[in-house]
Each structure stands twice: as C-alpha cells, then as structure tokens.
N, C-alpha and C positions, 0 to 999 in steps of 0.2 A: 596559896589556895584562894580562888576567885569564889566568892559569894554573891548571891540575889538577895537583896531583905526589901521587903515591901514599904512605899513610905512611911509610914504613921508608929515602924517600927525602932525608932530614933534611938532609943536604949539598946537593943540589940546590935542597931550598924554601931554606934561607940564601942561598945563591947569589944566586939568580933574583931573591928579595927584595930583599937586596944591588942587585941591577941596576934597582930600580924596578919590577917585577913584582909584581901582586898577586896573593898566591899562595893557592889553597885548599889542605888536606888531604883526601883520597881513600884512605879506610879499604875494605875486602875488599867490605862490603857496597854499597857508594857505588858502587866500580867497576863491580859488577853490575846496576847502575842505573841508570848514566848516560847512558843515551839522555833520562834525562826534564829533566837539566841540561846537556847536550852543546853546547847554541847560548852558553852563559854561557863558554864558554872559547875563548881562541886556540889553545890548546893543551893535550895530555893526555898528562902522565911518567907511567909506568909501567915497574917496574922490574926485568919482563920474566920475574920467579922462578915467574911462572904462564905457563907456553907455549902455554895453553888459551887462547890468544887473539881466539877466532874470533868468539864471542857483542859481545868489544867491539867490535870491528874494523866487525860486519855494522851492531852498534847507532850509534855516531858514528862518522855519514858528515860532520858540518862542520867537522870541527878535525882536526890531525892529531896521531897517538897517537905517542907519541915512546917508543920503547925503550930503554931508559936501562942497559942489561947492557952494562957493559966501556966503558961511557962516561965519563968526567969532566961535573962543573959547565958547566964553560964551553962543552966537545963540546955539549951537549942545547945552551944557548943560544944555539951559533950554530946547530943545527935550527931552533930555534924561529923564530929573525930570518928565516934563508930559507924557509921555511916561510909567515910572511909575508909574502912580499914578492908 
C-alpha cells in the first residue's frame, strides 16, 4: 500500500514504513498539487498545522486525507486499515 505523509511528519513515515508501507514525502508545494498524483495513493497524512484545508479536501476525492493533529503512529494506521477496508 502506497502512502502520502507530509514532511515534518517523520514519526509517522517510520512508522508506516516500519509496517510495510511505502511511503512518499509531501513537501507544502506537493500538498498544493496533489490532485495531479491523488490516484497513486491509499492514503494522504497531513499534519493538520494548515487548517486551510479546503482546496485539498475539494482536489482528492479518491483517498482519504488523514489528519494526523493530536494523533500517534499507530492512531493514523489503524485510519488507514479502516479506511481500507
């Protein structure tokens, strides 16, 4: 399963990697983009310190955007699995 974690999210991509997850970095500019690589992922961490949400939210509609404020590692991957499912 291919994942998006946002940079500054470095606990998370170990994680996720850790669990077999292959994981991309999603730097400020990327996130504002990513309608144009949205189908390459199962999932998109984002770590929520922009509240201005709306432009990604409206751009990827086939994965889901995982807010990752006030979460642990393992909290986002079991979103991810259900998420999934």
């Amino acid at each position: 399963m291919k994942v998006a974690v946002e940079a500054n999210l470095s606990p998370v991509r170990e994680y996720l990697s850790r669990q077999g997850y292959q994981v991309d970095t999603l730097d400020a500019n990327q996130l504002e983009n990513l309608g144009e690589t949205q189908a390459n992922y199962s999932a998109v961490v984002i770590s929520g310190a922009d509240q201005n949400l709306t432009g990604i939210q409206n751009v990827v509609v086939n994965c889901p955007i995982i807010n990752a404020h006030g979460m642990t590692p393992e909290e986002i991957h079991q979103r991810i699995q259900a998420a999934g499912k």
